[in-house]
C-alpha positions as CSV (number, residue, x, y, z in Angstrom):
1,X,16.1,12.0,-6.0
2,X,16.8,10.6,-9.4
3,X,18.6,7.6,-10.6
4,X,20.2,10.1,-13.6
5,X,23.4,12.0,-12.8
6,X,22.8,15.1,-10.6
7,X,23.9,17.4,-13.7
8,X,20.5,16.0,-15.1
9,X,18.5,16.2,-12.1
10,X,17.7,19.9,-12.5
11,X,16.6,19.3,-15.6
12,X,14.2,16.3,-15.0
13,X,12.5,18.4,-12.1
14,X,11.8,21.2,-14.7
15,X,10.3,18.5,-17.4
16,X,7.9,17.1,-14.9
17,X,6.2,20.5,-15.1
18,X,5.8,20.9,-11.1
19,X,3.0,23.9,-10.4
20,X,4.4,27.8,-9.1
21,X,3.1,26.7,-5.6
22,X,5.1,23.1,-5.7
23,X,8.0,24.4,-6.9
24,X,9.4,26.2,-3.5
25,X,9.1,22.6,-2.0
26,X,11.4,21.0,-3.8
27,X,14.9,22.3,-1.9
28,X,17.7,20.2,-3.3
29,X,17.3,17.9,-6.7
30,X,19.6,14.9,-5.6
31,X,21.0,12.7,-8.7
32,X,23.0,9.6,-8.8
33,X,26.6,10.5,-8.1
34,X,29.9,8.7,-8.5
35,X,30.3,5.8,-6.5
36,X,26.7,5.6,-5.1
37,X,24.2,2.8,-6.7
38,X,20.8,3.4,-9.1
39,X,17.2,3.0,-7.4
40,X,16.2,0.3,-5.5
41,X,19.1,1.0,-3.5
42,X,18.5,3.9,-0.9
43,X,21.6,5.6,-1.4
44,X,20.5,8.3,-3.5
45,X,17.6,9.1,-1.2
46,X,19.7,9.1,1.5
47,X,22.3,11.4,0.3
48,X,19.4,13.8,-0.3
49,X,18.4,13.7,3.5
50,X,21.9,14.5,4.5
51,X,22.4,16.9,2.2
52,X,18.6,18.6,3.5
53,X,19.2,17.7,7.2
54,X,16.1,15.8,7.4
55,X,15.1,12.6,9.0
56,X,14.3,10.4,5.9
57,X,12.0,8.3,8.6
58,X,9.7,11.2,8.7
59,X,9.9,11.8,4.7
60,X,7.2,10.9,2.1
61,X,9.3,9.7,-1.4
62,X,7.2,10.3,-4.7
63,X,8.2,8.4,-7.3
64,X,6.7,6.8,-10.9
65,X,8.5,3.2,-10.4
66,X,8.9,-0.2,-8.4
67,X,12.4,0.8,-8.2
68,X,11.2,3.9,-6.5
69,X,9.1,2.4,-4.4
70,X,11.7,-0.1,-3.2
71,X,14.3,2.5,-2.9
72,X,12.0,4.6,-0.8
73,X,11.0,1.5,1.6
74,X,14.9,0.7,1.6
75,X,15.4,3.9,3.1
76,X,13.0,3.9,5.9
77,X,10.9,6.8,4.3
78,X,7.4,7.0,6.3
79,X,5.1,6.9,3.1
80,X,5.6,6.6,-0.5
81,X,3.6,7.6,-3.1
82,X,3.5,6.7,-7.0
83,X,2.2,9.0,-9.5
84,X,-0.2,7.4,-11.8
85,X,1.3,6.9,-15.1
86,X,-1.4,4.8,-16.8
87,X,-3.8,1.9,-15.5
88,X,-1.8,-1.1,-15.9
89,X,-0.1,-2.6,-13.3
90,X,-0.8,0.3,-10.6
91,X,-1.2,-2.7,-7.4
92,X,2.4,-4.1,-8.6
93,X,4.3,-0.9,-7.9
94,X,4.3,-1.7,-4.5
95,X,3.6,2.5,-3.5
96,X,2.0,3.1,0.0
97,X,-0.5,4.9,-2.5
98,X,-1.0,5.8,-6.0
99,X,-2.0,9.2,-7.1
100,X,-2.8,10.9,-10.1
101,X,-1.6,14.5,-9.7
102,X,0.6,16.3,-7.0
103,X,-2.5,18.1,-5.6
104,X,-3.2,14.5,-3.9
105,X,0.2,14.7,-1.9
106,X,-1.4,17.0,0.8
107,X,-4.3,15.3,1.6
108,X,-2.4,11.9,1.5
109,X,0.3,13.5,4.0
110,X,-2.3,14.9,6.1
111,X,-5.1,11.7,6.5
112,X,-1.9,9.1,6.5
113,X,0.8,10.4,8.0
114,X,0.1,13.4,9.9
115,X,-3.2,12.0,11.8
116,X,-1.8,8.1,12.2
């Protein structure tokens, strides 16, 4: 889920350079659409549950912002995670957990979410 229009979305999922492996995971790329409001508000993130058929209260959001993490929380997502951009200001982004690449979301899922 991005706060740029869904024509961009595509495109943003592409420049974030996701691995082969990852890439299968990611089922629907969910933009900002007409008439629903930017990041911290949920709607985006929820749009992309109903458009997945997924419960978003059992759904782990990744994100690189505040607004992310607000959005996410907003939501009701279980977990939310913020990758690592740099070192300043990582405790202010308000993420259940910060990571530094995406081969930390399977072990976060699985020691925080999946064994809780």
């Amino acid at each position: 889920a991005t706060a740029k229009p869904t024509s961009n979305a595509e495109s943003d999922l592409t420049g974030l350079r996701i691995s082969e492996e990852l890439r299968p995971l990611f089922h629907h790329v969910q933009g900002t659409d007409a008439g629903m409001s930017s990041k911290p508000s949920p709607d985006v993130i929820l749009k992309c549950a109903a458009v997945l058929g997924v419960d978003v209260t059992r759904t782990v959001y990744i994100g690189d912002t505040k607004r992310d993490a607000a959005a996410a929380k907003a939501a009701g997502c279980v977990g939310c995670l913020t990758i690592r951009r740099d070192s300043t200001n990582d405790d202010d982004l308000g993420a259940d957990a910060l990571i530094s690449s995406f081969d930390q979301i399977e072990t976060y899922i699985f020691e925080h979410i999946l064994i809780k």
